[in-house]
N, C-alpha and C positions, 0 to 999 in steps of 0.2 A: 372106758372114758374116765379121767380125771373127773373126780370130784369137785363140783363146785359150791363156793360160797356164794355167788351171788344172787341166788333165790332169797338168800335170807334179806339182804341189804334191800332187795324190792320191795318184798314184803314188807321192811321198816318203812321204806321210804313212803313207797305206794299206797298199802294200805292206809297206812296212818292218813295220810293226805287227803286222801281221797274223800271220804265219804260225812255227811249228814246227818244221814238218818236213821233210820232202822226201817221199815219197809211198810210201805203200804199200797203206794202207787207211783210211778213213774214222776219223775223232777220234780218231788217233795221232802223237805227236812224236818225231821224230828225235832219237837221240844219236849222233853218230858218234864213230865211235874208233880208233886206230891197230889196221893189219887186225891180225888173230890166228887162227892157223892153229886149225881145228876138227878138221878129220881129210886124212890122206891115207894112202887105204886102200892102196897100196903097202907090200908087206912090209916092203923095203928103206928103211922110210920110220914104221917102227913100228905098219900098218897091220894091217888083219886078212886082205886080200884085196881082189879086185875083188866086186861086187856081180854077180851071178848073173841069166841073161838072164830079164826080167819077174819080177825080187825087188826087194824094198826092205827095204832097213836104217835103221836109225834112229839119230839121232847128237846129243849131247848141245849144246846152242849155247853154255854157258860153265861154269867149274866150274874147282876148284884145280889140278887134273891131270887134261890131257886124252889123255895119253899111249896108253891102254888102244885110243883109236882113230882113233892117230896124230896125234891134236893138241899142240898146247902142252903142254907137261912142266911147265912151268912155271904155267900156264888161261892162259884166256879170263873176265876177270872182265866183267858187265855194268855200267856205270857206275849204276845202280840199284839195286844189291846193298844189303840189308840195311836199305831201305827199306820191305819188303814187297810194292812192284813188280814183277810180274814181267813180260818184254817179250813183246808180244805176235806182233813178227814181227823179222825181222833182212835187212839188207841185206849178201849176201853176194858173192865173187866164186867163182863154179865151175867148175871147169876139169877135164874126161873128156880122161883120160888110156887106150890103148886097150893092150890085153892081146896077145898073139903070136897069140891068136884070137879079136879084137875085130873085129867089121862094121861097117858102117855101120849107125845107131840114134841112141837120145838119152836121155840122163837127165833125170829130173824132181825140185825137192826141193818139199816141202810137209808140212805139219803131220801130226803125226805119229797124231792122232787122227783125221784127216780120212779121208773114203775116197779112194782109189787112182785119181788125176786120169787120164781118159782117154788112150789111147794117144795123142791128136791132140797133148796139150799136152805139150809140152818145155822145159824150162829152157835146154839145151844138144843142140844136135845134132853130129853124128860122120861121117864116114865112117873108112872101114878107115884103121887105122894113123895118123889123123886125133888131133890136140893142139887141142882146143879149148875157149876159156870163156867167161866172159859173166859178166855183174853182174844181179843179182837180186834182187826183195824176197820172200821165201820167211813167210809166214803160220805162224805155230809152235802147240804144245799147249803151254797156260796151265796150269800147274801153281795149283791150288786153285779154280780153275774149272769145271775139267772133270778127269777118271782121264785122267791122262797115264803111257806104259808109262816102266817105272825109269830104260830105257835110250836115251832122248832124246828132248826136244821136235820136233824136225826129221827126217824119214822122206825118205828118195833114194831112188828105182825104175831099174834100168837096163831100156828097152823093145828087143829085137830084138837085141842084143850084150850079152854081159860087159864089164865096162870100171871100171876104178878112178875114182874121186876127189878132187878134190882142193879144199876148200873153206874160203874164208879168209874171217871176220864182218867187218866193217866200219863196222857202227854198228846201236844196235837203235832199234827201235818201242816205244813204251809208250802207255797210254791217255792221253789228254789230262784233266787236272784243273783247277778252280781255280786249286790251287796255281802252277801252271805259266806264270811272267811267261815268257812265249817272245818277247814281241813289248814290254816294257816297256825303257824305257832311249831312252839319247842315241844318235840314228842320225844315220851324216852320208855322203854319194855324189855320185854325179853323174846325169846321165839325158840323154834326149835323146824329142824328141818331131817326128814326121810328120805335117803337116796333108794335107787334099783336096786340094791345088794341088802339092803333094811340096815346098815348101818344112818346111826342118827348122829344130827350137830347141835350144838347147845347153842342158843346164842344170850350174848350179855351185854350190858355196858352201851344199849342201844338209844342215840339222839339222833333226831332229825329236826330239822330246820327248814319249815317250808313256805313258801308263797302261794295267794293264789290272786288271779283277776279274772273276774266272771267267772266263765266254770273249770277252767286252766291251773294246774297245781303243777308244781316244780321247786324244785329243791334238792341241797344234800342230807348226805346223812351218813352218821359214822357206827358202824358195831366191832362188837369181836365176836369169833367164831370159832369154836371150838370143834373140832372133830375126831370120836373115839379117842385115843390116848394121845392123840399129836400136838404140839405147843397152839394153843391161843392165837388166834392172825386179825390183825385187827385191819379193818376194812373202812376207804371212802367212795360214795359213788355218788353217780346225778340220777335224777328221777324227770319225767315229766308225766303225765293223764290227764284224764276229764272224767269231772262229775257226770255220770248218767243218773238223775233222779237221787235214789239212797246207795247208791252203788261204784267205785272206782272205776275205771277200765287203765290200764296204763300200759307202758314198755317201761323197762331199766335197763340198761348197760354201759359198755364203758369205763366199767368202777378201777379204782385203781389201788394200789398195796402190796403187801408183800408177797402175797400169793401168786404163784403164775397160775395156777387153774382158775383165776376170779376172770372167764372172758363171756363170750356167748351176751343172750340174751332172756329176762324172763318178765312174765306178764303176770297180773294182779287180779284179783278179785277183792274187794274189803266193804265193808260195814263200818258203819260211823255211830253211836248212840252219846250223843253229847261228847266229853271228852274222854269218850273208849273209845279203842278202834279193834277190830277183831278182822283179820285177813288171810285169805289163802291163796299162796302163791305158785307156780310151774314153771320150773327152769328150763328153757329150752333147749339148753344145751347138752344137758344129762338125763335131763326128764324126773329130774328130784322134786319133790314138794314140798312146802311146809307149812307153819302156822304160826300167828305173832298176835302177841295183846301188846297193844300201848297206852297209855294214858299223858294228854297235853299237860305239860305242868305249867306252859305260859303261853297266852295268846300270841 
């Protein structure tokens, strides 16, 4: 089978387009934001204490003064504030700090409305005397959704040890809208793509132009394509998809240029994290693959 370029031109178009967020749960966008400390239950630290072996405390994820439990003195504002949005999960980092009579165990964070996730599941695991964190998408209580308690969206369990806290936000979730151009604007990157023989193609000189309304993306977009030693071919084609949550789904074909092997059809996979895109593409005509980073340079 002729080799094709039009795996890469999806991936441009596609991925770029497509996505929001980075992941946490189904029809939610990413905002991220410089970390900010939520609480760190250390005394010495303006906390309240360690969290008590099979208890959970509950801690608020943004707000003017988070002082009261050990956070920002200053908040944690959520970049949706005052939109009437409120975020539905937050990607945190947490880090089980262990007490003079801390064991080995694990702490768990999760919504604060939710029930009490099983001993098996852990966010962070410990042993004795054990400094440990991890990066997390922790699922929150939606204030005007559901009776969320006064004293925070986000609920932490210590299982089998005592053990303090220490949890810094990082960016939150919010519900996906309309409104929400996540995937609209000028994107431009580079890529590279793997056919069945494991010859590879560079690709360069990558813009796309895209639109969206509601969760609907479409758009052109133009690269060039390099393969092993052969001249440069520079490529246009159309795109359309739809947002699933943090995720693209799409088809491309059609594309048009110099190439007679640019025909067939290929489908997308991509990731959105503010204005990166990161995407994996499957031509179906050849069955080559590839991979593409873009970055928006204008809405």
């Amino acid at each position: 089978m002729k080799k094709s370029v039009l795996f890469t031109l999806f991936v441009i178009i596609l991925g770029t387009t497509v996505l929001a967020p980075v992941h946490a749960q189904d029809d939610l966008i990413y905002v991220a934001v410089e970390p900010c400390r939520l609480t760190d239950t250390r005394p010495s630290e303006g906390g309240t204490g360690p969290l008590p072996v099979d208890s959970s405390r509950n801690f608020l994820v943004y707000g003017a003064d988070l002082s009261s439990q050990g956070g920002n003195a200053t908040g944690c504002a959520h970049p949706r504030e005052g939109s009437g949005l409120e975020p539905a999960a937050i990607s945190a980092y947490v880090v089980a700090v262990p007490t003079a009579s801390s064991g080995p165990g694990h702490v768990t964070a999760y919504a604060s409305d939710g029930a009490v996730p099983g001993n098996a599941l852990a966010t962070v695991n410990y042993e004795a005397g054990q400094v440990n964190g991890n990066t997390t998408n922790v699922p929150l209580c939606i204030p005007g959704a559901t009776a969320c308690p006064t004293d925070g969206q986000m609920a932490v369990i210590a299982f089998s040890s005592e053990q303090h806290v220490v949890i810094d936000v990082q960016g939150y979730f919010y519900p996906l809208s309309g409104d929400d151009q996540v995937g609209a604007g000028q994107w431009e990157g580079t890529g590279q793509g793997i056919y069945m023989d494991g010859t590879t193609s560079q690709v360069t000189d990558v813009t796309a132009n895209l639109s969206q309304e509601g969760n609907f993306i479409y758009g052109t977009a133009q690269f060039t394509v390099t393969v092993g030693v052969n001249d440069p071919v520079t490529q246009v084609g159309q795109l359309s998809g739809h947002i699933q949550g943090n995720a693209i789904k799409g088809l491309f074909g059609g594309c048009t240029g110099a190439a007679p092997e640019c025909v067939g059809a290929a489908i997308l996979d991509g990731k959105l994290t503010g204005d990166e895109l990161f995407g994996t593409v499957l031509d179906l005509s050849d069955g080559s693959t590839g991979t593409l980073t873009l970055q928006r340079t204008s809405p």
